[in-house]
N, C-alpha and C positions, 0 to 999 in steps of 0.2 A: 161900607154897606155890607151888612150879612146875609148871607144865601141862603134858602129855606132847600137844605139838602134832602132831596128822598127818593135810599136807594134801594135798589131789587137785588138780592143777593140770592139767585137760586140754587140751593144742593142741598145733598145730605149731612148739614153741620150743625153745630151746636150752636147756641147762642155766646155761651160763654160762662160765665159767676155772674152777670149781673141779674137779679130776680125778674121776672115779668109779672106785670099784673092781669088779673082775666080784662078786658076790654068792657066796657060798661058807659051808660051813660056821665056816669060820675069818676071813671077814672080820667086821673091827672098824670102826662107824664114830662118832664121838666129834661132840653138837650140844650145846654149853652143859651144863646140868650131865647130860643124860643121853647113854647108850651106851648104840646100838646091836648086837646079835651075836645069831650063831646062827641065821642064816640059812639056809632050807628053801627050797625053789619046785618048784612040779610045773605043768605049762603040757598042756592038752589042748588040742583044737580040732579041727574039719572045713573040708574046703577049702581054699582061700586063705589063709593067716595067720602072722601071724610077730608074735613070735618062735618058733622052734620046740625054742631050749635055751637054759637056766637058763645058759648060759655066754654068752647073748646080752643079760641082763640086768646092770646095774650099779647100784651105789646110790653115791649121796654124801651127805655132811650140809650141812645149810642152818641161816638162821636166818632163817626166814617176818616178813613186815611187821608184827607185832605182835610180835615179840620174843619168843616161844616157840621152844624146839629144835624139829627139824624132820628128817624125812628124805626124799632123792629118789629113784626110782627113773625109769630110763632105758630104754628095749631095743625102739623101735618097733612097738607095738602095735598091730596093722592084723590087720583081715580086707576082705577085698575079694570082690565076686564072688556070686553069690544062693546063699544056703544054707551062705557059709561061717562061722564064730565062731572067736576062741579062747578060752581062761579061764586066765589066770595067777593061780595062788592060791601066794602068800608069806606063810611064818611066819619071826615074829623075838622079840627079846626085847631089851627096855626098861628099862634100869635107870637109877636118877637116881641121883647122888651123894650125899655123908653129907650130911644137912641139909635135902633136897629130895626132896620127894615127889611123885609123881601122881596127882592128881585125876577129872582128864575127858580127853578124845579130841575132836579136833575134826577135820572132813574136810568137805573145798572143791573142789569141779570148774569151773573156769571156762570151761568147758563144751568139747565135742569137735569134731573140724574131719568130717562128717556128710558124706557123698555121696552122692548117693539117698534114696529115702525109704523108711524102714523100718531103716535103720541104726540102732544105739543101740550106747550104754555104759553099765554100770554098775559102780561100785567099790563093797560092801561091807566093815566093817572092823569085827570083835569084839577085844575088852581079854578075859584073861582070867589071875583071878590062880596060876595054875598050869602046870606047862608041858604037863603030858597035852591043855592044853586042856579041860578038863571041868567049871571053874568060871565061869562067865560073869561081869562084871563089867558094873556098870552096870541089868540087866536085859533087853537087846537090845543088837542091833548095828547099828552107822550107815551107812545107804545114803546115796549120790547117783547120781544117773543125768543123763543128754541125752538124748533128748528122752523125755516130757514134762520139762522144765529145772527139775530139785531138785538145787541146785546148792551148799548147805553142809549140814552137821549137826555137831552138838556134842552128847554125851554124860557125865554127868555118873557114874563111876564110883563113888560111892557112899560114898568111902571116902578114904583116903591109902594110897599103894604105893610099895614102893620099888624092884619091880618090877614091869612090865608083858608080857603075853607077847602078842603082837600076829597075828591071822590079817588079809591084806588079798587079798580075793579081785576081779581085774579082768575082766570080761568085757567085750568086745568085740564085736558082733555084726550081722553083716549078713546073717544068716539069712534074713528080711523081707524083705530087700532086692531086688525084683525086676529094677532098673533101674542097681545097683553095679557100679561098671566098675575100681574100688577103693572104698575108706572108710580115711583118714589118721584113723582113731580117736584117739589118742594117741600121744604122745612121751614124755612127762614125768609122773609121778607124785610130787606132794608129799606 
């Protein structure tokens, strides 16, 4: 059985050679036996913050150090400045190939590049087996955050799918932040 891997990789780093495409309803992107599509994004926020359009974001596909599919998302994720946040919340949908099912959801932040104190980030991520959204998989949804540093979770969906429909909601935030003159929250989302 194959794992429907999706990890949070937060810093200041590059993606790598592989191209990304902007995120779109019609983008398709293909990680071992699953595909990703069906790509949604709505981005609020106060203040300071970018990205500030779904046409700023990109995803590409990976294959994380353990050998699970994986997908990336890119589109400089910054709030800077006291009082500012944003929150990029992305839906997609996860389908494994004939033969390969998903199981669990795993999500990893290797933690945020912080400026000031009172900055944070956190990435939540629900599995859900429908696309309205309205069937929760698993029985909750897996956070990580910086700081206080909860920096993996693995959720165990309950079951085998051979579709997954995915909400990953990122917030960014230097609200707190009395003393941010920027915060380089993230780059990169696996």
């Amino acid at each position: 059985i194959s794992t429907l891997c999706l990890i949070a990789t937060i810093g200041a780093m590059a993606v790598g050679t592989a191209l990304a495409d902007p995120i779109s309803a019609t983008t398709t992107l293909t990680s071992g036996p699953l595909t990703f599509s069906n790509f949604s994004a709505s981005i609020t926020g106060f203040g300071n913050y970018s990205p500030t359009s779904v046409s700023s974001i990109s995803g590409n596909s990976l294959s994380p150090m353990n050998g699970d599919p994986g997908l990336a998302f890119t589109g400089n994720f910054d709030a800077f400045g006291s009082g500012s946040y944003g929150d990029v919340a992305l839906n997609y949908e996860a389908a494994a190939s004939s033969g390969t099912m998903i199981n669990d959801i795993w999500l990893g932040l290797s933690g945020a590049t912080l400026v000031g104190s009172g900055a944070n980030v956190t990435i939540t991520e629900c599995a859900y087996s429908n696309a309205g959204h309205t069937s929760l998989l698993g029985g909750s949804c897996l956070s990580v955050y910086d700081p206080p540093s909860s920096l993996t979770g693995e959720l165990s969906l309950g079951g085998n799918y051979s579709t997954v429909y995915v909400t990953k909601d990122i917030i960014y935030n230097a609200g707190d932040c009395s003393d941010c003159t920027r915060n380089d929250a993230l780059r990169v989302v696996d």
